[in-house]
C-alpha positions as CSV (number, residue, x, y, z in Angstrom):
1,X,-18.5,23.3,-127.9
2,X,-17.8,23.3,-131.7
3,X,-19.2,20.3,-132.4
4,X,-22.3,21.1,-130.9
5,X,-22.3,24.8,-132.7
6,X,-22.1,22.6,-136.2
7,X,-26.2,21.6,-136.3
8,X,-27.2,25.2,-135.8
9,X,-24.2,26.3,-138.6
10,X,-26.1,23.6,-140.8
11,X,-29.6,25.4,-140.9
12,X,-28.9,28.6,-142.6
13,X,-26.6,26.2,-145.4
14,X,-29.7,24.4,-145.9
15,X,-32.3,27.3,-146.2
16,X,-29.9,28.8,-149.0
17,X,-29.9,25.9,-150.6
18,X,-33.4,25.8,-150.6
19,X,-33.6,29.3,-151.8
20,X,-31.2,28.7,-154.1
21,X,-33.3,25.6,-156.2
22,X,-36.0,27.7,-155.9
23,X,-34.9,30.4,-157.7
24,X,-33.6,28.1,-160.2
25,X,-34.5,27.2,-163.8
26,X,-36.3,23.5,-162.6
27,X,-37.1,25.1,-159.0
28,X,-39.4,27.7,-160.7
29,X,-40.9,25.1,-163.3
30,X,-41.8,22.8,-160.3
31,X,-43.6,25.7,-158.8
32,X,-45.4,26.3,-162.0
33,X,-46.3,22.1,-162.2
34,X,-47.8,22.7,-158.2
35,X,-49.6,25.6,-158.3
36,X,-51.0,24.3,-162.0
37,X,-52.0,20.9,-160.6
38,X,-53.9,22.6,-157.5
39,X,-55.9,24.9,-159.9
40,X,-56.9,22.0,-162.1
41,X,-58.2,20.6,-158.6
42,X,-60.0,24.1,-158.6
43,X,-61.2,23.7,-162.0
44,X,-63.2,20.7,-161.0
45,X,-64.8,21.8,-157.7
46,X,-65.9,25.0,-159.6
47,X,-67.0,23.1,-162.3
48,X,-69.2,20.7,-159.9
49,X,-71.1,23.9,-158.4
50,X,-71.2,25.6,-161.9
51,X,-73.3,22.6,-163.1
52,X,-75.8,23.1,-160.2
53,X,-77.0,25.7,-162.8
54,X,-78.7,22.8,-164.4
55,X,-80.6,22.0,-161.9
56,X,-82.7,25.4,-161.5
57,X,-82.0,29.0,-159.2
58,X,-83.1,27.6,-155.7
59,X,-80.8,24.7,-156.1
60,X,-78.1,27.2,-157.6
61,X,-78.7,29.8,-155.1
62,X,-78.3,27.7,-152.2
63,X,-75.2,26.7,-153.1
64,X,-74.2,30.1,-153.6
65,X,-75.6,31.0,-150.4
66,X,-73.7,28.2,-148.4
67,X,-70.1,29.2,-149.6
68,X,-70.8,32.8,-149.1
69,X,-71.6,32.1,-145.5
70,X,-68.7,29.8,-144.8
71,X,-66.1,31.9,-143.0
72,X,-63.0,30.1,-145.0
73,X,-64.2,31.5,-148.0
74,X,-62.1,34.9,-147.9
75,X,-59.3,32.3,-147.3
76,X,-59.9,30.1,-149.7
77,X,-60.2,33.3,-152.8
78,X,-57.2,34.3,-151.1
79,X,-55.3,31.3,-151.5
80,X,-56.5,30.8,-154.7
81,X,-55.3,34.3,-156.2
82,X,-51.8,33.4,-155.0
83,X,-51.8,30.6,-157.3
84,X,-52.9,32.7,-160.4
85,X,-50.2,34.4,-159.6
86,X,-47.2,32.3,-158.7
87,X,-48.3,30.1,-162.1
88,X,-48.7,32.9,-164.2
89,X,-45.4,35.0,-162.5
90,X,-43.0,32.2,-162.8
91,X,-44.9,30.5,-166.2
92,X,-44.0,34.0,-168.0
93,X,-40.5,34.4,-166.1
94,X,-39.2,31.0,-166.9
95,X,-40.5,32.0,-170.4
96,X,-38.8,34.9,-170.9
97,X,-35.5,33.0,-169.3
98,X,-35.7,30.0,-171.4
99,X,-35.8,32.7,-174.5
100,X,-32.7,34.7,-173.7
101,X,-30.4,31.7,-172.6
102,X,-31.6,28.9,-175.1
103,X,-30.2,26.4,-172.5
104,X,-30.4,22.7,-174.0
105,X,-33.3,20.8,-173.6
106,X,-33.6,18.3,-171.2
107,X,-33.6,14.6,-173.0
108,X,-37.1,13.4,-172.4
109,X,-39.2,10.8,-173.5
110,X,-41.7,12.6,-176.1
111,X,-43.2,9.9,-178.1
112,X,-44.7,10.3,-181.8
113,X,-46.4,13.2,-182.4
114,X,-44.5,14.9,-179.5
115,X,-45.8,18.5,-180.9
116,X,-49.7,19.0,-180.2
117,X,-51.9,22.2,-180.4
118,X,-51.8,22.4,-176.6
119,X,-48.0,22.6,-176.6
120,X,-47.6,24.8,-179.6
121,X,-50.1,27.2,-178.4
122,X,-49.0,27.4,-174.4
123,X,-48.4,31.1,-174.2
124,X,-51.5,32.1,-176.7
125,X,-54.0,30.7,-174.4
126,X,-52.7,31.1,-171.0
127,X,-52.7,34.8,-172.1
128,X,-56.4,33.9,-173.6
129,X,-57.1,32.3,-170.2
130,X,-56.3,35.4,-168.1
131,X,-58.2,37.5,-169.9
132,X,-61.3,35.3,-169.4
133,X,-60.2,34.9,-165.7
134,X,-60.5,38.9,-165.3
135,X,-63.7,39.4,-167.5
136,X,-65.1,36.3,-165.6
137,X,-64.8,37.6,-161.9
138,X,-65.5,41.2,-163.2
139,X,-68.9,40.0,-164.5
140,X,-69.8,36.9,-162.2
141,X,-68.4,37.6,-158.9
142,X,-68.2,41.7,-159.3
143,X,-71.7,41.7,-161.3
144,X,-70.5,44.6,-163.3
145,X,-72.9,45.4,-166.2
146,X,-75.2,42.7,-167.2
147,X,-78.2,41.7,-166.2
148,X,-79.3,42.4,-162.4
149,X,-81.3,39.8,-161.4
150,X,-83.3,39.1,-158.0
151,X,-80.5,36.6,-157.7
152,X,-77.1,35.1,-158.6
153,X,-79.0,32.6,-160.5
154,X,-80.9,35.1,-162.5
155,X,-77.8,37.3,-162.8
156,X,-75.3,34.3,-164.5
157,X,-77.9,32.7,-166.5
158,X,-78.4,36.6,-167.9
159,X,-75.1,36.7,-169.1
160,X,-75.5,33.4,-171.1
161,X,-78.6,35.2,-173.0
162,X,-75.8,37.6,-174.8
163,X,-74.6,35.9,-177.5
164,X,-71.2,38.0,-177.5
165,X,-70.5,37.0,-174.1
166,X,-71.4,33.7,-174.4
167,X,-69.5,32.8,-177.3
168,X,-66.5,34.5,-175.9
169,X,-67.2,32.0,-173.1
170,X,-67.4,29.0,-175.6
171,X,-64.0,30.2,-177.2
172,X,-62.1,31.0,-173.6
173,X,-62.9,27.7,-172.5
174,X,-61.8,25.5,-175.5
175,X,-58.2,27.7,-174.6
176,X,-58.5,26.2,-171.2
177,X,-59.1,23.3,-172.6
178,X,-56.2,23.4,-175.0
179,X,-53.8,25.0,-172.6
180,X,-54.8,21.7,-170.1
181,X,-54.2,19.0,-173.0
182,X,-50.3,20.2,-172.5
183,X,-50.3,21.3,-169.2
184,X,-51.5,18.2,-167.3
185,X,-49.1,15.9,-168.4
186,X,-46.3,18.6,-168.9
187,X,-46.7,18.9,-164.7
188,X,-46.4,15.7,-164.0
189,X,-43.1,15.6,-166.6
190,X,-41.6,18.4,-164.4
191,X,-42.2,16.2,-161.0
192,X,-40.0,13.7,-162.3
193,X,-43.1,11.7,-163.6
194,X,-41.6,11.2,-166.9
195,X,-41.4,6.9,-168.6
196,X,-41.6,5.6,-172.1
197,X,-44.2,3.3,-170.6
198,X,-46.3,6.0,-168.5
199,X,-45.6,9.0,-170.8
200,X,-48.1,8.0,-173.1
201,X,-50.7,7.2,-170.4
202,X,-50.2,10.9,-169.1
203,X,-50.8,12.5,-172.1
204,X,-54.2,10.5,-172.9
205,X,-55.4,11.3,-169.1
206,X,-54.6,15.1,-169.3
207,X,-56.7,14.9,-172.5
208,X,-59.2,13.6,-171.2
209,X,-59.2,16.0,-167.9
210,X,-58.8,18.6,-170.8
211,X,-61.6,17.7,-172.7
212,X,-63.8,17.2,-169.0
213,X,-63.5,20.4,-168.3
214,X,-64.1,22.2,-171.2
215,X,-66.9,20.4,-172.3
216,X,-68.0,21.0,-169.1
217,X,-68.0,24.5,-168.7
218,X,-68.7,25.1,-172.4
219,X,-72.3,23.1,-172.0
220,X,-73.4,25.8,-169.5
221,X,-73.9,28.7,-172.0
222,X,-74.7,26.6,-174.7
223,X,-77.6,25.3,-172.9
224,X,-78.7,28.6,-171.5
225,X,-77.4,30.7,-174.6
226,X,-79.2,28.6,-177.0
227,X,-81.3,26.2,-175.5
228,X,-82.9,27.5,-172.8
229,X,-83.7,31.4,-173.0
230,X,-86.4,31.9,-170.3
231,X,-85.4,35.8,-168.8
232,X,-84.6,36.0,-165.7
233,X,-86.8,38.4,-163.5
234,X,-86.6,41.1,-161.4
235,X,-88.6,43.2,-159.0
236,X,-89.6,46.5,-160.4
237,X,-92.2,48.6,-157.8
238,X,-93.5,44.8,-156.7
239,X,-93.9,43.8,-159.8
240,X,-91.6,41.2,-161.8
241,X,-89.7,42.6,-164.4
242,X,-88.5,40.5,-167.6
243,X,-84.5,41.3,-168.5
244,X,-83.7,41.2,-172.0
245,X,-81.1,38.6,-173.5
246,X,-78.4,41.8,-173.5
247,X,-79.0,43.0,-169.9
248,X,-81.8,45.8,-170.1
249,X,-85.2,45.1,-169.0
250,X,-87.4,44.5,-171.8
């Protein structure tokens, strides 16, 4: 009877243990590394629909259309708000650890040059980053202020015509874009990914995935910030109604 009582003794042992390395200094940084490497997958599906932009408001307003009416949506922001807030909870408690304790660092292959503006610059623009994040939703997904159009298409591209907004765009992404040269690679350090020979390599990929996404993002109000200014419309008394560059009709 006791030896068959041991399996089920074993269970609870194993869930504090699990508890336990997640509540740990390297537990919490791997949940940081997770929940940052499934938002960069984020960054480029939203990236990939942002770029529809380019080709014109019925191509960008079907799109729109066809996530709003998929029923996994709600799910989906859902799941993705949990991440913003595990990476950010745990990024700024492991922080604030790391700080008070001044453990030793781990010995890790860094290679020449090991300081960069990414890494140097971590907790300036994730901080950057998440006030973009709220600003962004706020104004995009919330449509507060800014230009009402007859659609979304009419409504983002209004936002670009405000020069403020859209160079606090510009700047917010190269953060992203800074806070991803270091973050990439620094996840993949974390998992255990971590080799004088493949070191290296991880750095010059997260670059480039750094450097992808910002540009990306960044060439969507350049274009319609400076390049392409046609106002969006909308419908006054059945007629069409310009809207001015800072969100009035004109």
């Amino acid at each position: 009877m006791q030896a068959a009582e041991a399996p089920a003794q074993a269970a609870p042992c194993r869930s504090c243990r699990a508890v336990e390395f997640l509540e740990s200094s390297i537990g919490k940084k791997i949940m940081v590394a997770l929940a940052g490497l499934f938002l960069c997958v984020f960054l480029l599906t939203h990236l990939a629909g942002n770029l529809i932009l380019f080709l014109g408001g019925p191509a960008f307003d079907r799109y729109a259309q066809m996530l709003e009416s998929n029923p996994l949506l709600p799910l989906a922001e859902s799941g993705l708000v949990i991440l913003f807030l595990i990476h950010i909870a745990l990024a700024v408690r492991a922080r604030l650890a790391n700080m008070a304790a001044r453990p030793v660092a781990y010995q890790v292959y860094k290679g020449k040059d090991a300081r960069t503006p990414g890494s140097s610059t971590m907790a300036l623009t994730g901080t950057l980053v998440l006030v973009f994040i709220i600003i962004h939703v706020a104004t995009i997904k919330f449509q507060v202020g800014g230009a009402k159009g007859p659609d979304l298409f009419g409504h983002v591209t209004g936002w670009f015509h405000n020069p403020l907004y859209a160079g606090f765009y510009v700047v917010a992404l190269i953060g992203v874009g800074l806070h991803l040269s270091h973050g990439v690679q620094s996840a993949f350090q974390t998992l255990g990914i971590n080799h004088p020979r493949y070191t290296p390599m991880l750095k010059k990929l997260g670059a480039a995935f750094a450097i992808l996404i910002a540009l990306g993002f960044i060439s969507i109000p350049i274009y319609f910030g400076f390049f392409n200014r046609a106002p969006a419309t909308m419908q006054t008394n059945g007629s069409a109604m310009p809207i001015g560059p800072i969100g009035g009709a004109q």
